[in-house]
C-alpha positions in Angstrom: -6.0 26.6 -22.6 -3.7 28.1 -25.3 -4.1 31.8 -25.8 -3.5 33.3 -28.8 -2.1 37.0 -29.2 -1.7 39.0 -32.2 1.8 39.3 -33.7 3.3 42.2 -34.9 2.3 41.0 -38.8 -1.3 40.3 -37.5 -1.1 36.4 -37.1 -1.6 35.0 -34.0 0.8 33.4 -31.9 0.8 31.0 -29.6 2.2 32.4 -26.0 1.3 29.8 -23.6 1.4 25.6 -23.5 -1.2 23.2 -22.4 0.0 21.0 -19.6 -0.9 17.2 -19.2 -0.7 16.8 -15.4 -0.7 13.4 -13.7 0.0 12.3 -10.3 -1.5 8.7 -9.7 -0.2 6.7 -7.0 -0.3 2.8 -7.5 0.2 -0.1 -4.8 1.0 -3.5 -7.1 1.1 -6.6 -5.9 2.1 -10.1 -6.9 3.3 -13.3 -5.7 6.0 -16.1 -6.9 4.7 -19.2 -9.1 2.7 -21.4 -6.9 3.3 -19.3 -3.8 6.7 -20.8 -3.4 8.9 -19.6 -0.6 12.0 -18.1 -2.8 12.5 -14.6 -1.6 14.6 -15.7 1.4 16.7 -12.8 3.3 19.7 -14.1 0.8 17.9 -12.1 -1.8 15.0 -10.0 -0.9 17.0 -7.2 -0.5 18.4 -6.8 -3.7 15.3 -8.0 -5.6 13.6 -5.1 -3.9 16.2 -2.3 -5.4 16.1 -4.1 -8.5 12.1 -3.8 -8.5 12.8 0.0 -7.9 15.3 0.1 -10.5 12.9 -0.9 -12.9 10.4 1.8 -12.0 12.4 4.3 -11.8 13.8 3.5 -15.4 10.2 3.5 -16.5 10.1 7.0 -15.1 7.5 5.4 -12.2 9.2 6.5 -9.3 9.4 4.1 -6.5 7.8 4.9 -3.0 8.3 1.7 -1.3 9.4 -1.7 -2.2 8.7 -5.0 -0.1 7.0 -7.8 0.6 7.3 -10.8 2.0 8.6 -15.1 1.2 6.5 -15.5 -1.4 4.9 -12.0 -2.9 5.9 -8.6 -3.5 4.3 -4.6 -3.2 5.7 -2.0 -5.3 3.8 1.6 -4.3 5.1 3.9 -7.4 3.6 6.9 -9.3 2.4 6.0 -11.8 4.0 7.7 -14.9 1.4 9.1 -17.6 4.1 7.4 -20.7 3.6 3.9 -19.2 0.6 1.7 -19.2 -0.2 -0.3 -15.8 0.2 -3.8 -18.2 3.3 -2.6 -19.3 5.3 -1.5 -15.7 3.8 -4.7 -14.8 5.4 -7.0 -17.5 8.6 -4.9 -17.2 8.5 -5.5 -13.5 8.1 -9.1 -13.7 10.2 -10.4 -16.7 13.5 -8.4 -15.9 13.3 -9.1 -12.1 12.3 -12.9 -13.3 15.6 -13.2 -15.4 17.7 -11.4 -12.6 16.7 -13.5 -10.2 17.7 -16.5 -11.9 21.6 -15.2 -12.0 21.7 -15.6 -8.5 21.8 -19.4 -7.5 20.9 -22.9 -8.7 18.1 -22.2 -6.1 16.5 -19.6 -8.5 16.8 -21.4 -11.7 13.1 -22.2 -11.6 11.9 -18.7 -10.2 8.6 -17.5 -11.7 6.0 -14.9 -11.1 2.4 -16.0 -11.4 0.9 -14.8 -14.3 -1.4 -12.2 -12.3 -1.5 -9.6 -10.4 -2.9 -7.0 -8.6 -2.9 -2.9 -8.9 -4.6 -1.0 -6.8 -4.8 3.1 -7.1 -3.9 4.7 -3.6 -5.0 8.1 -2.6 -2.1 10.7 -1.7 -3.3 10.8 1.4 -2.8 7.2 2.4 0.8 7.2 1.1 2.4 7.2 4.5 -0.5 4.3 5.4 0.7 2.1 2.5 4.3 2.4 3.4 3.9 1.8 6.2 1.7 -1.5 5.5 4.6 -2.5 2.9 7.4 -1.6 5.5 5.5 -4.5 8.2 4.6 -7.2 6.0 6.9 -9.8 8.1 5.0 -9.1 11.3 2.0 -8.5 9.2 2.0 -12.3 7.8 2.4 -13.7 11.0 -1.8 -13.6 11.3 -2.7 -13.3 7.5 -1.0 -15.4 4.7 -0.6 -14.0 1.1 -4.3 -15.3 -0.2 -5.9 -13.8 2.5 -4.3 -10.6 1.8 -4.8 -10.3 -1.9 -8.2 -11.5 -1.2 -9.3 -8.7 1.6 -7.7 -6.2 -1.1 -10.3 -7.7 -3.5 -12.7 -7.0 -1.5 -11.6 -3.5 0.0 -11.8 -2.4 -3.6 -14.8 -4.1 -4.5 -13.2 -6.4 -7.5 -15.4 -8.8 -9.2 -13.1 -11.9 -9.5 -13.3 -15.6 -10.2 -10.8 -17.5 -7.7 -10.5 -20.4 -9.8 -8.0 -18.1 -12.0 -6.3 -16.1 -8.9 -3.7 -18.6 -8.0 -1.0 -20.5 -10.2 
């Protein structure tokens, strides 16, 4: 609300500024090209900084970074200057053109072309990193597809599985 007092000429004046408040919390995930193995412990590491690099340049600040061989989960805040499509092209073409700097065995790295974003509630925050912090022991009983798909689901997303996977 902007509140308007008289100045001393008799115009109004503004004296106070609306705010544009925002706090939206955002788990993404998404896996490599054909769910191939490529984030090995040789890398995973530093593709997980360089994940949170990019959200933090893109003012979404970075909660948690993991994953697992073949996928990824970013939780971030969502900054209100980015668009979800655009974090998540960001996210995948600069880490896509790292990654291939470090070996012959990355030359053919690719993301899928999808991907999933999911809003998380403030509460849960410490649930969801958490879940990202154990997804080694967690894919010991539940492989990548299975996962995306109970997130599906969870959120109740209308999807057609012939376009999930590539």
């Amino acid at each position: 609300m902007i509140e308007m007092k008289p100045s001393p000429n008799g115009a109004k004046a503004k004296t106070t500024m609306p705010q544009s408040l925002s706090k939206v919390y955002v788990h993404i995930t998404f896996g490599t090209k054909n769910r191939q193995n490529l984030i090995d412990d040789s890398v995973q590491d530093s593709l997980y900084e360089y994940l949170g690099g990019i959200c933090k340049g893109l003012e979404c600040n970075p909660v948690k970074v993991g994953g697992y061989k073949n996928h990824v989960h970013i939780l971030c805040l969502l900054s209100r200057k980015v668009a979800q499509m655009k974090l998540l092209e960001e996210l995948k073409k600069q880490s896509s053109k790292w990654i291939k700097t470090k070996g012959d065995r990355y030359s053919g790295f690719y993301w899928q072309d999808g991907y999933g974003i999911f809003s998380v509630n403030p509460t849960q925050i410490d649930v969801v990193t958490e879940y990202i912090s154990n997804q080694k022991k967690h894919h010991r009983k539940m492989t990548f597809k299975e996962e995306l798909l109970a997130f599906l689901k969870k959120y109740g997303i209308d999807y057609d599985e012939r376009y999930l996977w590539d």
